[in-house]
N, C-alpha and C positions, 0 to 999 in steps of 0.2 A: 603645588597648585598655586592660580595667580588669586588675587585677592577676589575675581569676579565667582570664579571657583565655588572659594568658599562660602559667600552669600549664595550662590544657586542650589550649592548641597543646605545650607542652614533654611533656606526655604523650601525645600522639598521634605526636610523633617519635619520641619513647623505645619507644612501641609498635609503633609500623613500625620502629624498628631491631632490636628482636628479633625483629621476624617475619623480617625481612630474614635477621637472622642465622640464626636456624634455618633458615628455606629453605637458607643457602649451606651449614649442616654438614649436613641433611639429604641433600643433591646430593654433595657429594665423598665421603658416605657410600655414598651408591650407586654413583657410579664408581669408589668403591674395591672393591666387594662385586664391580661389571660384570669391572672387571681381575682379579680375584685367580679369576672365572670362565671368565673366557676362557684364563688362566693353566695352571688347572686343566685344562681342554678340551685345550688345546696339548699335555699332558703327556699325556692319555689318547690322545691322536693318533699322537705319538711311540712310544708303548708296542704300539698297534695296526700298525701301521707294520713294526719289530720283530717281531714276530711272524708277519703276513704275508711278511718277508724270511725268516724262518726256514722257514714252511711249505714258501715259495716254494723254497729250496733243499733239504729232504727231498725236495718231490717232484720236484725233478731228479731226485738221485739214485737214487730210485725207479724214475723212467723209463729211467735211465741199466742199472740192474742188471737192467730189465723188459727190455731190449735185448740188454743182454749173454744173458739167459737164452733167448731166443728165439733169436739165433744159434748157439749152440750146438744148441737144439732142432733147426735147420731141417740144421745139419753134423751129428747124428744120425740125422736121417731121410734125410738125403741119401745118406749111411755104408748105411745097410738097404737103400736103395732099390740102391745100385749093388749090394751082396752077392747080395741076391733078384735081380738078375737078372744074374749073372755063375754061379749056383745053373742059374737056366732054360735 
């Protein structure tokens, strides 16, 4: 090979090792961007999650006092029902 040669092969590898390189920051660039999203996701999941467990116990309690109020209801009309007819 004459000397032009070898400078046009030593520049086509120096050219393919930058491409090279950039390919490999542009990729860990993105699986850094994929991780810190998925990341992000995990944490809005947790927080929904959270929230659902809280709902999830008001409305026990909800049902819980919708209960209690209803017994009472049914020992009040039970209460009228024997007077009216202890009345008859």
């Amino acid at each position: 090979m004459n000397d032009s040669g070898w400078t046009d092969l030593a520049g086509a590898i120096g050219a393919g090792g930058v491409f090279l390189f950039l390919i490999v920051v542009v990729w860990q660039v993105a699986a850094t961007w994929r991780a810190r999203m998925l990341a992000a996701r995990e944490e809005q999941y947790k927080k929904l999650a959270m929230k659902y467990a809280q709902l999830l116990e008001d409305n026990v309690e909800l049902h819980r006092r919708t209960l209690d109020e209803l017994t009472q209801a049914r020992g009040s009309i039970a209460s009228m029902e024997k007077m009216m007819r202890e009345i008859e």
